[in-house]
C-alpha positions as CSV (number, residue, x, y, z in Angstrom):
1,X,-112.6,49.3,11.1
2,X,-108.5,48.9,10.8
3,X,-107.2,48.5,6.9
4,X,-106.8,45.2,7.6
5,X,-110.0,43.8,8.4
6,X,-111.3,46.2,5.7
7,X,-109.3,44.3,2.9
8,X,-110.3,40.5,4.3
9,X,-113.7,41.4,3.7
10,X,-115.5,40.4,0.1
11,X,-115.9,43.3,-2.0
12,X,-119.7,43.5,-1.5
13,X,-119.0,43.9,2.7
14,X,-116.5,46.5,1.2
15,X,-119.3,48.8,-0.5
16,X,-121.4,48.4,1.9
17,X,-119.4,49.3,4.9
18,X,-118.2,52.5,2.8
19,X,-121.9,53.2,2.1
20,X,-122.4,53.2,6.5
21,X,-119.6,54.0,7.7
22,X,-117.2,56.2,5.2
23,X,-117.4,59.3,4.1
24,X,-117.1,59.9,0.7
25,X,-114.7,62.9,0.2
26,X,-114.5,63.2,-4.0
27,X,-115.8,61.9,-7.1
28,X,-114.3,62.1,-10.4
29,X,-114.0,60.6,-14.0
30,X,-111.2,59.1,-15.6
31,X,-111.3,57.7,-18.9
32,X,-114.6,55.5,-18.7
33,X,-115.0,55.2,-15.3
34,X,-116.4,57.0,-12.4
35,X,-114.1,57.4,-9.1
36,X,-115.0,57.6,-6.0
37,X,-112.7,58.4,-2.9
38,X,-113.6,57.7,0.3
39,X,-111.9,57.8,4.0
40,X,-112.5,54.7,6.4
41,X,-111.1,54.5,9.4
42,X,-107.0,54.5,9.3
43,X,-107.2,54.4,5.1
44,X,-108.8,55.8,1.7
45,X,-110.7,53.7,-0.6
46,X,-111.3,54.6,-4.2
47,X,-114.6,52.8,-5.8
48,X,-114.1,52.3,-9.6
49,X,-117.6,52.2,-11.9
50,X,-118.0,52.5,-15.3
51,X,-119.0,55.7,-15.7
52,X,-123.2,55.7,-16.1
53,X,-123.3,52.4,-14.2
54,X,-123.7,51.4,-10.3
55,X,-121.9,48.4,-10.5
56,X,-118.9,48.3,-8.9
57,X,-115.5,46.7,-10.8
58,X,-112.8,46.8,-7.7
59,X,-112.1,49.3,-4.9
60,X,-108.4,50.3,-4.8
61,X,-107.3,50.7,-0.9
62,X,-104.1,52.8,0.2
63,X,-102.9,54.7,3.6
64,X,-100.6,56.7,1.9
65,X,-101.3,60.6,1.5
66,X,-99.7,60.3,-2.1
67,X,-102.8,58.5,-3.4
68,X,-105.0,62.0,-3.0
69,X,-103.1,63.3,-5.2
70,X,-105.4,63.2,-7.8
71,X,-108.7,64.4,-6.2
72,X,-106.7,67.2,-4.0
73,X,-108.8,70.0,-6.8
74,X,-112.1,67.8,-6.0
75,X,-112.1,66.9,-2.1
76,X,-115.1,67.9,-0.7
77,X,-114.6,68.3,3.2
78,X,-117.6,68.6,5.7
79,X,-118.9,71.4,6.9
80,X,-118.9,71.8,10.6
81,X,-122.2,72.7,12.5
């Protein structure tokens, strides 16, 4: 799925289609909440929890390779087999 049809969708169709079909490539805390980033498709989506609960407050979407900047320490990438 393109970032733009990602972004029309309502935030529940968001999670879920990140749960499917992204791959979650760090997690990390900031202040209260719990971060998650994940790439989908042609952008990165970062999933913002309160930290200790599973529901989800807003999921911040970007293209740009700046926005890794913060998890570059934490990204975990797959391991080939």
């Amino acid at each position: 799925m393109k970032f733009t049809e990602f972004k029309q969708l309502h935030m529940y169709r968001q999670a879920e289609h990140l749960r499917r079909h992204g791959h979650l490539l760090a997690e990390r805390r900031q202040d209260s909440f719990r971060l998650r980033l994940f790439a989908a498709g042609d952008f990165y989506a970062e999933e913002w929890c309160e930290w200790g609960e599973e529901r989800i407050l807003f999921i911040h979407l970007f293209q740009h390779p700046a926005g890794l900047h913060d998890y570059l320490e934490g990204i975990r990438l797959p391991e080939e087999l």
